[in-house]
C-alpha positions in Angstrom: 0.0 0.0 0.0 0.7 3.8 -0.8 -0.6 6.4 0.0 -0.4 9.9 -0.7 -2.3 12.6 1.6 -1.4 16.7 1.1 -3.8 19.7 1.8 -6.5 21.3 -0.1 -3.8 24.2 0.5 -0.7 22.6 -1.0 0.9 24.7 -3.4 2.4 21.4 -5.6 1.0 21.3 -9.2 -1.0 18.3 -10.3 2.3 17.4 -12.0 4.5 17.2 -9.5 2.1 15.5 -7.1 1.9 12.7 -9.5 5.7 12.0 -9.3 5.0 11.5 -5.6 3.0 9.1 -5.6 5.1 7.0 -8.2 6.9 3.6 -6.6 10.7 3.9 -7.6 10.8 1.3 -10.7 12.8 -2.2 -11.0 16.3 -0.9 -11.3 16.1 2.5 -10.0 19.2 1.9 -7.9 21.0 -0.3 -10.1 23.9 1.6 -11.6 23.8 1.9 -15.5 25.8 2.6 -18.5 25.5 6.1 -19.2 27.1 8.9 -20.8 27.7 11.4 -17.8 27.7 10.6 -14.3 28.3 12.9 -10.8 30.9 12.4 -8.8 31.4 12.0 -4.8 34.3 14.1 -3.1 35.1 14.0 0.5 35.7 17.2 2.2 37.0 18.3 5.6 36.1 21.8 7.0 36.8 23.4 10.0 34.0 23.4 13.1 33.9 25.9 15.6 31.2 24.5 17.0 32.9 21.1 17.2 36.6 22.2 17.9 38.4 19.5 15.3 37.7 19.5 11.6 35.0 17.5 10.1 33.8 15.1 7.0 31.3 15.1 4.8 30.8 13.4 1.2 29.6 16.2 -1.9 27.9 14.6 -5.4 28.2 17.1 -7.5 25.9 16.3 -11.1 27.1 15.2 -14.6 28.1 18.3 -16.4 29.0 20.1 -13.7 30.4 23.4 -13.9 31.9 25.3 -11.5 30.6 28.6 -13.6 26.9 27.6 -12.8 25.5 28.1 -9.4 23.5 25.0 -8.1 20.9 24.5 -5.4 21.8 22.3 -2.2 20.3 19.5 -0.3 21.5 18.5 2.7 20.9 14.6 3.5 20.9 13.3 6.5 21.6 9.9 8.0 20.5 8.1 10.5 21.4 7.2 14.6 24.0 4.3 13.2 25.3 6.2 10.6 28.0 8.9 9.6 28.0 10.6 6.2 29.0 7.5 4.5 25.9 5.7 5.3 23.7 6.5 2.6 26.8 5.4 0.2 27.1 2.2 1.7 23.2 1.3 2.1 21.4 3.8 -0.3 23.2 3.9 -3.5 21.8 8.0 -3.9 24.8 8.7 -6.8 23.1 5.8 -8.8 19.4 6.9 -7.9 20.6 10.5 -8.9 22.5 9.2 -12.3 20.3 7.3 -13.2 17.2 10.4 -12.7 19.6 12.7 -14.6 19.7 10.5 -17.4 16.1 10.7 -17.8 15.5 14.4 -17.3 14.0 14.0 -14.3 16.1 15.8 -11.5 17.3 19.6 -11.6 21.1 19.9 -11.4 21.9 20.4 -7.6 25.0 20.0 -5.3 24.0 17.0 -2.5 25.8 17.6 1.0 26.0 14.2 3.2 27.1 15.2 6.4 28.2 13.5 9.9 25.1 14.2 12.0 27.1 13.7 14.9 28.4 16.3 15.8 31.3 15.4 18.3 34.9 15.0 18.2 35.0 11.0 18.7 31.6 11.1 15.6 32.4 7.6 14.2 29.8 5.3 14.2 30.1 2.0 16.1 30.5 1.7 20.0 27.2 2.5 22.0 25.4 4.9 19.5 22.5 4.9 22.3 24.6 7.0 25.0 24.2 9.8 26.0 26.7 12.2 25.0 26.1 10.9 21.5 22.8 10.9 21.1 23.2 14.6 22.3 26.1 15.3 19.8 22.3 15.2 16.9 21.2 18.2 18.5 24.2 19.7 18.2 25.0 19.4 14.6 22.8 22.5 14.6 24.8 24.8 15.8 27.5 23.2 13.3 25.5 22.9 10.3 24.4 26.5 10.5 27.7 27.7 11.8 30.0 26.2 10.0 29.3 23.2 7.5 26.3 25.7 5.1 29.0 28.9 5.2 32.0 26.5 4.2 30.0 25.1 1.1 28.7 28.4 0.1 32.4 29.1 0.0 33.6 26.3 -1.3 31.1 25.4 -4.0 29.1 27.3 -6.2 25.6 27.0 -4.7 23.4 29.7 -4.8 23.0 31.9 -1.1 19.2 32.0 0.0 16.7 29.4 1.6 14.9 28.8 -2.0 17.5 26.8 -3.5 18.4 25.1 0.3 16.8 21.9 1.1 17.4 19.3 4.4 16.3 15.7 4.3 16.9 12.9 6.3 16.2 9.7 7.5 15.4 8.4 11.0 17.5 10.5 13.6 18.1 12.0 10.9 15.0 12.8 9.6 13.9 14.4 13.0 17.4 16.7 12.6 15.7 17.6 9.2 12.3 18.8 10.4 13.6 19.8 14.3 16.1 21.9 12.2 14.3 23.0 8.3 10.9 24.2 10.3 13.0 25.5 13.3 14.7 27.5 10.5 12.7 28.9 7.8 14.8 31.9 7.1 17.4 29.3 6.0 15.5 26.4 4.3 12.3 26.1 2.0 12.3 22.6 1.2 12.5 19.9 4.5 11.5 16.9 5.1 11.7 13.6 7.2 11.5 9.7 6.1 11.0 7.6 9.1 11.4 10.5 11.6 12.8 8.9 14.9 11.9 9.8 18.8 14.6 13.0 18.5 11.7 14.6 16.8 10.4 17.6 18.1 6.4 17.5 19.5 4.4 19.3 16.9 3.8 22.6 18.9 7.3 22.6 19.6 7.9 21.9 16.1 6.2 24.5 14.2 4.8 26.9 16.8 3.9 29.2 14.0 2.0 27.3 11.1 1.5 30.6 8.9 5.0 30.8 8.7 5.2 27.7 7.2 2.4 28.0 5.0 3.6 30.8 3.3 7.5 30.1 3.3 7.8 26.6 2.6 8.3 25.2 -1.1 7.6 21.7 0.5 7.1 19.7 3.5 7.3 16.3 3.4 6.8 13.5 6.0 6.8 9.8 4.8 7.1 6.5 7.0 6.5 3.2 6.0 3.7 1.7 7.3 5.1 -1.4 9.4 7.6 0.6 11.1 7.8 1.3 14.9 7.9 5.0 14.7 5.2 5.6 12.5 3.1 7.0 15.3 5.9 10.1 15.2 5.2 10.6 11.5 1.8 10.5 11.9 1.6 12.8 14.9 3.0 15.6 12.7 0.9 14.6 9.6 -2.4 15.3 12.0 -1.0 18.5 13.2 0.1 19.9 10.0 -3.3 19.0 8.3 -5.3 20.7 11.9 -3.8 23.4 11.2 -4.0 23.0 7.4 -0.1 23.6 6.8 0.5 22.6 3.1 2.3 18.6 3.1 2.6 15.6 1.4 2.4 12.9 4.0 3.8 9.3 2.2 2.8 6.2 4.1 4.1 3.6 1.9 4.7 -0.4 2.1 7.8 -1.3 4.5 9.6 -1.0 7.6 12.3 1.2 9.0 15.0 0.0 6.3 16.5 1.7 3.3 14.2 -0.1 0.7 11.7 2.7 2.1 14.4 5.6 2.2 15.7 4.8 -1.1 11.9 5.1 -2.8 11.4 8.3 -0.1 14.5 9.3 -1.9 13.8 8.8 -5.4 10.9 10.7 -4.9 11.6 13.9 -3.8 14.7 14.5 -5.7 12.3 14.8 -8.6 10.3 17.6 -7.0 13.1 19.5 -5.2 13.7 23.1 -6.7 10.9 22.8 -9.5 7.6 24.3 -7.8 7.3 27.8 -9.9 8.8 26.6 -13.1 
């Protein structure tokens, strides 16, 4: 089962809506022969908020040009994870080929950071303690201090919350919405697969509604429907459509694994930085 649910309100064309509700195809994540392809760089920059440099991976698209300027999303991982895990698990470069090759996905620049944001961040050991858990909340601070100012210097990405999106899965996917709808000003496009417990409650998350229905390009929430933290997705679905905030909520067929994030995926790079065009 799929199922797609957004607002009388939501500002996503007809068109758009329909790639949403779309289950990725046989062979959307199996790696093809094709002309052009991105590429994946690891960088290091410098964390005040941290105190020690830090990683992240970059896919930057086929044909890029360092002449063009390029929207950013910023995908996030989730509680086991550090910003090789989508690599390892969720094959994105191929998903985002593979889209490219059909016309499909607007050129961006993809940021897959360490959501941990401490100075022992490598994943292994007791991800459930403490200080570690902790160290999610306060990639904050570091991704708005210090990893967005270092790619806007680094890469040519274009400077203002339009052409800035944050995604994620799991703990991640709470960073994504705890952070993207705690920061408007700095992101129009957020959203969460499989949010985990480190999500905010929904007054807590968006306090002000209006703001979001106004500023937002696109708020997504998706779960699959046989995973143990549904209930989370779901609890900001209802408050978001109470208070008639423009969404897509995506309850599809699956657990908490990355056959779901990979489809979640699949799906919203093909509506990221099109809405107006």
């Amino acid at each position: 089962m799929r199922k797609i649910v957004c607002t009388a309100l939501c500002m996503m064309s007809i068109s758009l809506l329909s790639h949403a509700q779309q289950a990725a195809p046989k062979g959307f994540d199996v790696e093809r022969e094709l002309v052009s392809t991105g590429k994946i760089d690891s960088i290091i920059y410098p964390s005040k908020t941290v105190g020690v440099p830090r990683k992240a991976l970059i896919y930057t698209p086929p044909g890029y040009n360092s002449e063009k300027k390029y929207p950013v999303l910023y995908l996030l991982h989730g509680i086991g994870g550090d910003e090789r895990e989508w690599i390892r698990h969720g094959n994105p470069q191929i998903i985002f080929d593979n889209l490219y090759a059909e016309g499909k996905m607007e050129p961006m620049v993809v940021v897959m950071p360490n959501g941990r944001a401490m100075k022992n961040d490598r994943a292994g050991g007791n991800v459930m303690a403490p200080d570690r858990v902790a160290a999610f909340s306060t990639f904050e601070r570091d991704l708005l201090d210090d990893l967005i100012p270092f790619v806007e210097k680094q890469f040519p990405v274009v400077q203002d919350r339009e052409h800035r999106a944050i995604f994620g899965l799991s703990m991640g996917g709470g960073q994504a919405l705890n952070f993207g709808l705690g920061h408007i000003d700095t992101f129009a496009w957020v959203g969460g697969f499989s949010s985990a417990p480190n999500t905010k409650m929904p007054q807590e998350l968006l306090p002000a509604p209006e703001e979001a229905k106004n500023r937002l390009k696109l708020l997504w929430v998706s779960c699959g429907d046989q995973d143990g933290l549904l209930s989370i997705s779901k609890r900001t679905h209802e408050y978001l459509l109470d208070h008639e905030v423009p969404h897509i909520y995506y309850l599809e067929s699956g657990g908490h694994d990355f056959n779901v994030w990979k489809n979640d995926l699949y799906n919203i790079s093909q509506l990221l930085f099109k809405v107006g065009k």
